[in-house]
C-alpha positions as CSV (number, residue, x, y, z in Angstrom):
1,X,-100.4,38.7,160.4
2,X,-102.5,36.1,161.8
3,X,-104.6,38.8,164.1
4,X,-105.2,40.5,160.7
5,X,-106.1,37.1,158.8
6,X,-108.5,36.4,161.7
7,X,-110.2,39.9,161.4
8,X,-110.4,39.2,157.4
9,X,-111.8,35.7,157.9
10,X,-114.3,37.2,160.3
11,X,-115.3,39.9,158.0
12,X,-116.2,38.0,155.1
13,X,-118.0,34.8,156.9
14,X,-119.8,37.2,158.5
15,X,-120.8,38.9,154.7
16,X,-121.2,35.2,153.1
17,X,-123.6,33.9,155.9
18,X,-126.3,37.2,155.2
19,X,-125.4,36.7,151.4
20,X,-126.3,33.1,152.1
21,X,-129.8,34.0,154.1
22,X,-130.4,36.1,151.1
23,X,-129.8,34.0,148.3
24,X,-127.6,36.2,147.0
25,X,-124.3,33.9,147.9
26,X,-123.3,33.5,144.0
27,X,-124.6,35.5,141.1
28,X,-123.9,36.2,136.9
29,X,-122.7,39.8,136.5
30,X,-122.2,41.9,133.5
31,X,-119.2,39.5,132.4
32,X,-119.1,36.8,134.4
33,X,-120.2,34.7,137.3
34,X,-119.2,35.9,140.9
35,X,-119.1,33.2,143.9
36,X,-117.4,33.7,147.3
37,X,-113.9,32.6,148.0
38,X,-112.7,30.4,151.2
39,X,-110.3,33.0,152.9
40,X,-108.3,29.8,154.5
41,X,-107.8,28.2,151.5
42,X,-106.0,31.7,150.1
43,X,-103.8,32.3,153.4
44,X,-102.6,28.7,152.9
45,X,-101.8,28.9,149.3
46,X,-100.3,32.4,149.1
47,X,-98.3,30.8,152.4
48,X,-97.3,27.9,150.8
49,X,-96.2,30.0,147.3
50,X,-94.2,32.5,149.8
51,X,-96.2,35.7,147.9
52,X,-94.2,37.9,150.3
53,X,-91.4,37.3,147.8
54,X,-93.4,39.0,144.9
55,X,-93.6,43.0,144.3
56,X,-97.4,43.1,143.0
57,X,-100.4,41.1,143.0
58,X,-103.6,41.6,141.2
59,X,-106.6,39.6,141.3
60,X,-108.5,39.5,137.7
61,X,-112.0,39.8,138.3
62,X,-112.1,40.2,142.5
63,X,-115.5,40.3,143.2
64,X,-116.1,41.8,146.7
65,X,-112.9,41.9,147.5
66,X,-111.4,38.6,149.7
67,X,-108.6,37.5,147.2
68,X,-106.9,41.2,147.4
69,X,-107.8,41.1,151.2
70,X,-105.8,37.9,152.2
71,X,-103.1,38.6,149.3
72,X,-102.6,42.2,150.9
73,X,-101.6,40.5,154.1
74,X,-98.4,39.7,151.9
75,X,-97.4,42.3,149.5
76,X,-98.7,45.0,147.7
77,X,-102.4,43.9,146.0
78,X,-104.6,44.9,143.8
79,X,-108.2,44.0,142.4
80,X,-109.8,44.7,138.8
81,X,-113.7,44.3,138.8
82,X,-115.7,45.2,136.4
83,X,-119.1,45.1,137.9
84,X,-120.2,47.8,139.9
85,X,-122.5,46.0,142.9
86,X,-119.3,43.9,143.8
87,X,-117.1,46.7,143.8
88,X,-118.8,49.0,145.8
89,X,-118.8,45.8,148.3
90,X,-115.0,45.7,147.9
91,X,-114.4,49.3,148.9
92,X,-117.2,48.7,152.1
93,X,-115.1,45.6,153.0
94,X,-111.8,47.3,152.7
95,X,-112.5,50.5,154.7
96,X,-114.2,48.1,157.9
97,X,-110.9,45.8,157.4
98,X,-108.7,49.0,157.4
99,X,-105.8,47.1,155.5
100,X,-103.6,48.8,152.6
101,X,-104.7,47.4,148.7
102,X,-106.2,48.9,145.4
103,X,-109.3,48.1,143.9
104,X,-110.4,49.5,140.6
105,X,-113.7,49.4,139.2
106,X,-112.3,48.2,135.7
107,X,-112.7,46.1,132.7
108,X,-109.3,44.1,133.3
109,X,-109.2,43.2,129.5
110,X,-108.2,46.8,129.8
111,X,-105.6,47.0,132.3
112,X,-102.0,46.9,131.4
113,X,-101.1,43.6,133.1
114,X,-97.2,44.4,133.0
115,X,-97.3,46.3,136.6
116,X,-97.5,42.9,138.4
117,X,-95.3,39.6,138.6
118,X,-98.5,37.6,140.3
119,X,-102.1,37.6,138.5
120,X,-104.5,35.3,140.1
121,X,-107.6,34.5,138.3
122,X,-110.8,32.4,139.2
123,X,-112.4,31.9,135.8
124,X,-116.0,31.2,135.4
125,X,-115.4,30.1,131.2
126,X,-112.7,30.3,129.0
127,X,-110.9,33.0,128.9
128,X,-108.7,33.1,125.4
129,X,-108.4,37.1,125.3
130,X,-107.5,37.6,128.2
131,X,-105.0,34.3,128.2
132,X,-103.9,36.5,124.7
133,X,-103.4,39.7,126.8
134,X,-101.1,37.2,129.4
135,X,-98.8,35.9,127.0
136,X,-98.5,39.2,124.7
137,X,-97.7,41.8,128.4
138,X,-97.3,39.7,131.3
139,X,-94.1,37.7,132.6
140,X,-94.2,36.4,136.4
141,X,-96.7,33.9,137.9
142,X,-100.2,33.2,137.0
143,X,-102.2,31.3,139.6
144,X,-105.9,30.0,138.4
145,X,-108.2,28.8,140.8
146,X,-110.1,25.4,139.7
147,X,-109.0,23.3,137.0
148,X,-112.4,23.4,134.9
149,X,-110.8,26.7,132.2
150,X,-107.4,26.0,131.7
151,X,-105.6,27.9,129.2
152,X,-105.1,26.8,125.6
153,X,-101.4,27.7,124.8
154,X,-100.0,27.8,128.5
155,X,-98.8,24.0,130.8
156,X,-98.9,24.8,134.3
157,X,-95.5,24.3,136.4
158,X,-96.8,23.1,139.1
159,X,-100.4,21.9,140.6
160,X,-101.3,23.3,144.7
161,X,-104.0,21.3,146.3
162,X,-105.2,23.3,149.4
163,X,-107.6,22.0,151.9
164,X,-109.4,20.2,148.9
165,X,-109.0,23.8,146.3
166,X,-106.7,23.1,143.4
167,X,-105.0,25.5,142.2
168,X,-102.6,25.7,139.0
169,X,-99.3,28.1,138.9
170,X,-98.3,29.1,135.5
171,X,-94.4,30.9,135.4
172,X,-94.4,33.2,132.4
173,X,-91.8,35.4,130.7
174,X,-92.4,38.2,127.8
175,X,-92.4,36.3,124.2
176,X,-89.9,38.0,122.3
């Protein structure tokens, strides 16, 4: 796992330093604001939450890709992204990593959320309908990155401070 982690951290410092050069490191998209994610920070906190235990994993708006990346390193991932630029990055990332996850060029607003039991989400305002969508189809574990957009109607079980990233894990069941 770790030769794998080291290719992936490789990979995507390698991407954020030209994005960097190019002022194109963090940018607004057609729903939302996309910045970079540290790959350590994710390998320690999916480490420290044991995400080999879960079945699925999606990541709710994943950008070019890194959350699914690392997360794939310990069960099945996936990644929902809307715009189409960081998509297409996603897919070139995945295919030089060579490692096993979905991505789907998707509105995730869309997306039936019920197929996973861990959604991690890195919001860039708040996010009521989708929060909405959570409650109404989704029971398992929520992580959200940051503690600037919390949730209106959820408490988090438990806060995760990583290498100076917090991070807030929500455990949900289906409201009957």
């Amino acid at each position: 796992m770790q030769e794998k982690f080291d290719m992936i951290n490789r990979e995507y410092s390698r991407r954020r330093r030209r994005l960097i050069m190019s002022h194109n490191a963090q940018r607004p998209t057609k729903v939302g604001y996309w910045a970079s994610s540290n790959p350590a920070h994710l390998f320690e906190l999916f480490r420290q939450l044991g995400l080999e235990r879960y079945k699925g994993f999606a990541d709710l708006g994943s950008g070019d890709g890194i959350v699914v990346a690392v997360a794939s390193l310990f069960t099945r991932a996936a990644g929902i992204e809307a715009d189409d630029g960081l998509h297409k990055a996603a897919l070139e990332m995945r295919g030089r990593l060579c490692l096993d996850y979905l991505l789907k060029n998707a509105d995730y607003l869309e997306e039936d959320l019920s197929a996973y039991d861990v959604i991690f989400i890195n919001p860039d305002n708040y996010f009521y309908r989708l929060e909405k969508n959570i409650v109404d189809q989704f029971k398992g574990t929520l992580i959200i990155a940051d503690n600037i957009f919390r949730p209106l109607t959820l408490n988090p079980e438990r806060q995760l401070s990583v290498k100076g990233a917090s991070f807030s894990i929500y455990g949900l069941s289906v409201k009957k």
